[in-house]
N, C-alpha and C positions, 0 to 999 in steps of 0.2 A: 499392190504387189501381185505379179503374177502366179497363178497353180499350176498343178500339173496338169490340169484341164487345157489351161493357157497353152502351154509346150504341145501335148498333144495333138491337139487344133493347129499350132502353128506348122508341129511337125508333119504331119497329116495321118496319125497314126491312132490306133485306141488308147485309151488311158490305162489299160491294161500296160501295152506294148510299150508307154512311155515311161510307166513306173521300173518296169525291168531293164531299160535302158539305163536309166537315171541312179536304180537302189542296187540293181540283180548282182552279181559274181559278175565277173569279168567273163569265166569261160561259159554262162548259162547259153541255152541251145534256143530259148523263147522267145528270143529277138533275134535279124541277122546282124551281121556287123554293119553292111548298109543302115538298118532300121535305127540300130543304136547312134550310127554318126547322123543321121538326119534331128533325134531327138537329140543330140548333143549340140549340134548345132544350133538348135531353135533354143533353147535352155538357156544357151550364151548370148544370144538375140533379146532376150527377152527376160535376161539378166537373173532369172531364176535361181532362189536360194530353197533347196529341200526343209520342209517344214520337223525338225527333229522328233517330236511329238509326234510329229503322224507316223514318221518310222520308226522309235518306239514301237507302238500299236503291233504294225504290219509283221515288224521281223523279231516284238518281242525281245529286245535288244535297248539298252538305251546309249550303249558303246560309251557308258560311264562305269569309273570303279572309286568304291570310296578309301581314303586312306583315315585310319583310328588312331589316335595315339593321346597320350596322355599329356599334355601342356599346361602344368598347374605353373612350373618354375618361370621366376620374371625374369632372370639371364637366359642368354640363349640356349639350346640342349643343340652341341655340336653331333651328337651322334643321332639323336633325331634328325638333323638336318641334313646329314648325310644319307643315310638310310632313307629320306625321304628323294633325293635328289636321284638314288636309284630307282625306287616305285615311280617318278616323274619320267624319266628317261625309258623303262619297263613299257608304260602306258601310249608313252609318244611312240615308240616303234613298234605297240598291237593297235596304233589307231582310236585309240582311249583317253577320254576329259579325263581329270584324277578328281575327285572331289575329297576336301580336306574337311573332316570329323573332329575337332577336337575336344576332349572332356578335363574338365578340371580336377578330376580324379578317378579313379577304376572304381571306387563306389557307385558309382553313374552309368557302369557297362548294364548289367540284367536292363533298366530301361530305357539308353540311348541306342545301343547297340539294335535291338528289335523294331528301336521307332526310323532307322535311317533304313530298315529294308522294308520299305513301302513301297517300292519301283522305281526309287531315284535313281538306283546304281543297278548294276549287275551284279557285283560282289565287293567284297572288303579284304582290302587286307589292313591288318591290326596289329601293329607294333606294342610288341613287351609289354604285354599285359598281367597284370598282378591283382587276384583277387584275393578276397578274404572267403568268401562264400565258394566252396566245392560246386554247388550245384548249376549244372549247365541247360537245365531244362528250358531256359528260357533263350537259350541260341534257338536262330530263328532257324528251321532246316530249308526253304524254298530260298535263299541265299547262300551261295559258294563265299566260304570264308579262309584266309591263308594268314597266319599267324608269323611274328618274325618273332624271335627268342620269346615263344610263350615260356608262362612257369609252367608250376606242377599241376596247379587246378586249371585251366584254360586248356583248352585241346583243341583245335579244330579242326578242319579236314589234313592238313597240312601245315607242317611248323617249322621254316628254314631258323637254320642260326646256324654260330661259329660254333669250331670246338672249342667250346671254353675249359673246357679238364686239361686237353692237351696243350691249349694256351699257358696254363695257370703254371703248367707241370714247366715247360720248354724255359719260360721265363727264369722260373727258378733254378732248375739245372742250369742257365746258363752261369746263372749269379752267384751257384755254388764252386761253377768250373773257373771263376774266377780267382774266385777263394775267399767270397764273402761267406762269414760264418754266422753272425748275428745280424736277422733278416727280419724286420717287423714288417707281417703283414696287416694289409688296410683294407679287408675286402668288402664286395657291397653289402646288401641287404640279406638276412637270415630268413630260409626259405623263399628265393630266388633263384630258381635253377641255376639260372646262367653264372651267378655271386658264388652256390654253391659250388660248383665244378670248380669254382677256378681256385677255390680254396682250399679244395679237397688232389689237384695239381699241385699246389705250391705244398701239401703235406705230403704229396706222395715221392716228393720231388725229394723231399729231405727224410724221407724214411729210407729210400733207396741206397742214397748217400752215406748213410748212417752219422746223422746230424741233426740234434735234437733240440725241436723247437726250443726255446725257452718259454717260463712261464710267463701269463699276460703278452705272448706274442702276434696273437691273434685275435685282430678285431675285428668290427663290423659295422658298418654305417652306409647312406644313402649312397646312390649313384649321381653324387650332387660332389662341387666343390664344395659349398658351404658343411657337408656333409663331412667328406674329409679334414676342411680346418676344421672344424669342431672335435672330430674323432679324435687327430691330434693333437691340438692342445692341451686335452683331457689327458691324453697318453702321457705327454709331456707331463701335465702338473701333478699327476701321480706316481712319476719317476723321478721326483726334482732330484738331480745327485746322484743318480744310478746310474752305470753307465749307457750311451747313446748306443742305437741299433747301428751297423756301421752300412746299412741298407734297409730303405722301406720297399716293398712291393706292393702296389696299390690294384683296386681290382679293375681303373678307369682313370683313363686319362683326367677326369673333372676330379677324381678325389686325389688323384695327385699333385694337380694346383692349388687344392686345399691344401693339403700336406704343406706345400713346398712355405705359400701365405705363413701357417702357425709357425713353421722351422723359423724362418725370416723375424717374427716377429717375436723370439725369445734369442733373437741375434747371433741363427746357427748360418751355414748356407748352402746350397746343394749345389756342385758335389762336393766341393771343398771339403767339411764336413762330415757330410753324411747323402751317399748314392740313395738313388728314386728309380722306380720303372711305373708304365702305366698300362693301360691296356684299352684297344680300341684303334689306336692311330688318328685322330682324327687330325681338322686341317692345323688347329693351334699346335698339337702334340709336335705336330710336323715342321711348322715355323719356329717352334723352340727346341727342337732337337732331341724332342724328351726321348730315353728308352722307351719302349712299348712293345707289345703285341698287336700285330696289325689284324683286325677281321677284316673281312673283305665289306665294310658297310655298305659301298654302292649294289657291288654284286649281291649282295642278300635283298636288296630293294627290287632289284632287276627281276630274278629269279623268284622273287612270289608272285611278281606279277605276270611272268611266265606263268606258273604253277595254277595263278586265279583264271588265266585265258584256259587251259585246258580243261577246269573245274567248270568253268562256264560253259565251253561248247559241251563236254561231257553232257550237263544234266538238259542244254538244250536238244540232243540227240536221245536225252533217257537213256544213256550208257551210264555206264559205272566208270569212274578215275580207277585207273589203272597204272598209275604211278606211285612213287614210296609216298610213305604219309610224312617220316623226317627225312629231312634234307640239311647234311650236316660239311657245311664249308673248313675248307683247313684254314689255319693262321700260320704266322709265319713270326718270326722276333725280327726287330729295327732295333739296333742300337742306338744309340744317341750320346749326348755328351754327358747326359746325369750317371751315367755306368762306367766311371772310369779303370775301377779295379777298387780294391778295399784303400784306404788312409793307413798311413803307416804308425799313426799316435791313436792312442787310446785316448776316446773324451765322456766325457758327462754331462747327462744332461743338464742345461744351466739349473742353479739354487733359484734363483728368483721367480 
């Protein structure tokens, strides 16, 4: 396999003069443009492939970023995959491998997170992390870190997300302006920022209104289907006979397909029944028409990896980021076919 020694020699130039042909800036002053097409040309002669390792080294760079995210569930996580197809797309137009990090739980972050900044990557960006432990002493500081919907304990340089309050709210107003009046919400996890916003929207949404939740109307479970049919079921078997919400508002599209599962399987049906909205948009949402709030997932992917290139040249210039630390995307409400308008009969939920 040929070096640069190789090229050099053939080009007839120093190994100096070959490297900066071959690695430098397009507009560097240190080679002329003659010097650089002679070494391009010998390069191409001589079929020469740049040793990544050695530039590493040289420009302290490994023009790799890692993506973290949490992959316990054996279904697929459509919002992770989404989110992730923006960090993919992000990296391919800053000229960036993506290296994928996965941990089978955020109890795993204090010692996986510290052992991948060894010099693999340049920086991390790290999706939706949820700890139990406050303490962040053990974030590594000599890696640039960009966070997408961190919680409350995780903080890193920078934390893009949706607005989730103003999702949670918008959703609700709209399902109030309908003239749904009995609204069971289904939101994520308890102390999760993102869960909390959007459920702290859907109350603010109906305090304004002056429209008072009812009691046991608001619950709380995983950002999981399984999560949702379980929530509701549960809802269900502790209402048998009471009457039905004449609208659920879920906090994600996956606990909305739970929802929809538990309804189906005590032989209610949506919307027939009883109206759903979800949150997220993702591609399923999207092929079954469901209501939602749409974040913008790809663009939140795109844009830390923007965010992780400026943290990187930043600290390799030894400046300081001088950009916001949150970066907070709007959403937007999709209708869909499960929001028809409220039913006109009053039902209960089935006895059995």
């Amino acid at each position: 396999m040929p070096t640069l020694a190789d090229v050099a020699r053939e080009a007839g130039v120093s190994d100096v003069a070959a490297s900066c042909a071959l690695n430098g800036a397009k507009g560097s002053t240190r080679v002329s443009a003659l010097t650089r097409e002679r070494v391009l040309a010998a390069a191409e002669r001589l079929r020469y492939r740049p040793n990544a390792n050695a530039r590493a080294l040289t420009y302290q760079r490994t023009n790799a970023i890692g993506f973290v995210a949490n992959i316990a569930y054996e279904k697929p996580n459509l919002y992770f995959l989404e989110v992730f197809n923006g960090v993919v797309r992000g990296a391919t137009e800053a000229h960036q491998t993506t290296c994928i990090f996965p941990l089978s739980g955020w109890d795993e972050a204090p010692q996986r997170i510290p052992a991948l900044c060894d010099g693999r990557v340049d920086g991390l960006v790290v999706l939706a992390p949820y700890l139990e432990d406050d303490s962040t002493t053990w974030l590594p500081p000599h890696t640039p870190m960009v966070t997408i919907h961190a919680g409350r304990l995780l903080r890193a340089q920078v934390n893009v997300e949706a607005d989730d309050e103003a999702g949670g709210y918008a959703i609700t107003r709209h399902m109030l302006g309908l003239g749904y009046r009995r609204i069971l919400c289904v939101g994520g996890p308890m102390r999760v920022k993102g869960a909390d916003q959007r459920v702290e929207g859907f109350l603010r949404a109906h305090a304004e209104a002056g429209v008072e939740v009812a009691s046991d109307h608001v619950i709380r479970t995983w950002f999981t289907a399984e999560g949702g049919r379980q929530a509701m079921q549960e809802w269900l078997q502790r209402h048998r006979g009471q009457p039905l919400p004449e609208a659920i508002c879920c906090g994600s599209d996956d606990i909305a397909f739970g929802c929809i599962d538990a309804l189906e399987g005590v032989g209610l049906s949506v919307p027939r029944d009883v109206s759903i909205t979800g949150f997220d948009d993702t591609l399923l949402a999207r092929a079954l028409h469901i209501a939602t709030v749409r974040q913008p997932l790809l663009e939140m992917g795109r844009r830390a990896v923007d965010v992780l290139m400026q943290l990187i040249e930043a600290q390799r210039r030894g400046e300081a980021y001088a950009g916001p630390s949150d970066i907070v995307l709007p959403v937007e409400i999709v209708p869909g076919q499960t929001l028809p308008g409220p039913r006109n009969r009053a039902l209960n939920v089935p006895s059995r």
